[in-house]
N, C-alpha and C positions, 0 to 999 in steps of 0.2 A: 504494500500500500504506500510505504514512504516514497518508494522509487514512481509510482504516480501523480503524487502529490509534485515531487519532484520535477518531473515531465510537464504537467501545467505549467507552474512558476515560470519553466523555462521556456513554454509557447507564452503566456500571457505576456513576459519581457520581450520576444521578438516579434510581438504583434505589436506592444505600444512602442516600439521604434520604430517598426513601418510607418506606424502613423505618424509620430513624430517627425519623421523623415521626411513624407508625402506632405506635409505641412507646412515646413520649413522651406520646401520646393516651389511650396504653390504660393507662401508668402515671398521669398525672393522674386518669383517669376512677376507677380502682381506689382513689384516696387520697378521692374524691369521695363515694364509695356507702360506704366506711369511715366517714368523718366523718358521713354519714348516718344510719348506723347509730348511731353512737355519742351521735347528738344523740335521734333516737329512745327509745334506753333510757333516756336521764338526762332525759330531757321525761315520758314518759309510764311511772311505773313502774305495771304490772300488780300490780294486787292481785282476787285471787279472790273470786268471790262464794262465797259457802256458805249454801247454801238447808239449812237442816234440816226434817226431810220429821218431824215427829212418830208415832213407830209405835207402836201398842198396847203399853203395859203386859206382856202375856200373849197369845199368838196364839194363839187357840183353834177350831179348822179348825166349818166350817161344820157336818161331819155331826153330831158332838159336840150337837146343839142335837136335844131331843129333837121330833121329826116331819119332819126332816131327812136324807135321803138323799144318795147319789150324783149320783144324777140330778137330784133339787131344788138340789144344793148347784153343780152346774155349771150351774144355769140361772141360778142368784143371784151366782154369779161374772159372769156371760154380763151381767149387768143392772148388775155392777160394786159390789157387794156379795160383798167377800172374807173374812170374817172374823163370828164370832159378837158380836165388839166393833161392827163395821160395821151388822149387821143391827140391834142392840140401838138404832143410832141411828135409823132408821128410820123414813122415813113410810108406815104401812099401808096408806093410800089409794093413796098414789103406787106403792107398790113391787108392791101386787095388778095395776093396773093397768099396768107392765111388762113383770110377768109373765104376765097373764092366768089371772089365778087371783082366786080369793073374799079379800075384804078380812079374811074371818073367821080364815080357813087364814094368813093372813100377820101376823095380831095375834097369832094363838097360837104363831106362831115367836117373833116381837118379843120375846111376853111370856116365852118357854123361854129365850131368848138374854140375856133383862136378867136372871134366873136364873143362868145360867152365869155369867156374867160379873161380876155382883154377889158370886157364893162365890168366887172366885178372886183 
């Protein structure tokens, strides 16, 4: 029985060393990923970009452009021309042939929208 007794004692000692051990491991490791951290923020401070995105003056919706519908005005969004300021920049040539329309029909928007845009 002694030589039992014995045998416990001597797992209950190598069990609270493990633990002890696992412990000491995980409290180093934690003071480790802190001072990382901390070397982190003081190394590299964040500073934000800021893109400014320049927006018209006066947003003046497409239909507003006289020859200019619903339907014309979400095809010309569709082409990525949002706005009567947008259209007013305009290449005639390029934008007929996105659309698929006459170079004529898209000059006399051009010229309705530098209109608009010019009185405002």
């Amino acid at each position: 029985m002694d030589g039992l007794v014995a045998l416990a004692v001597v797992i209950v000692i190598i069990v609270a060393a493990v633990i002890a051990y696992y412990f000491t491991l995980a409290k180093k490791r934690r003071k480790e990923e802190a001072a990382v951290q901390e070397t982190r923020v003081e190394e590299t401070p964040i500073e934000e970009e800021k893109h400014e995105v320049a927006a018209p003056k006066t947003f003046i919706e497409l239909t507003k452009v006289k020859g200019i519908g619903p339907k014309w005005s979400e095809r010309l969004r569709g082409a990525g021309v949002n706005s009567a300021d947008e259209l007013a920049k305009c290449d005639s040539k390029e934008l007929a042939e996105k659309l698929g329309v006459s170079e004529k029909i898209v000059s006399r928007w051009i010229r309705n929208a530098n209109e608009i845009v010019a009185s405002k």
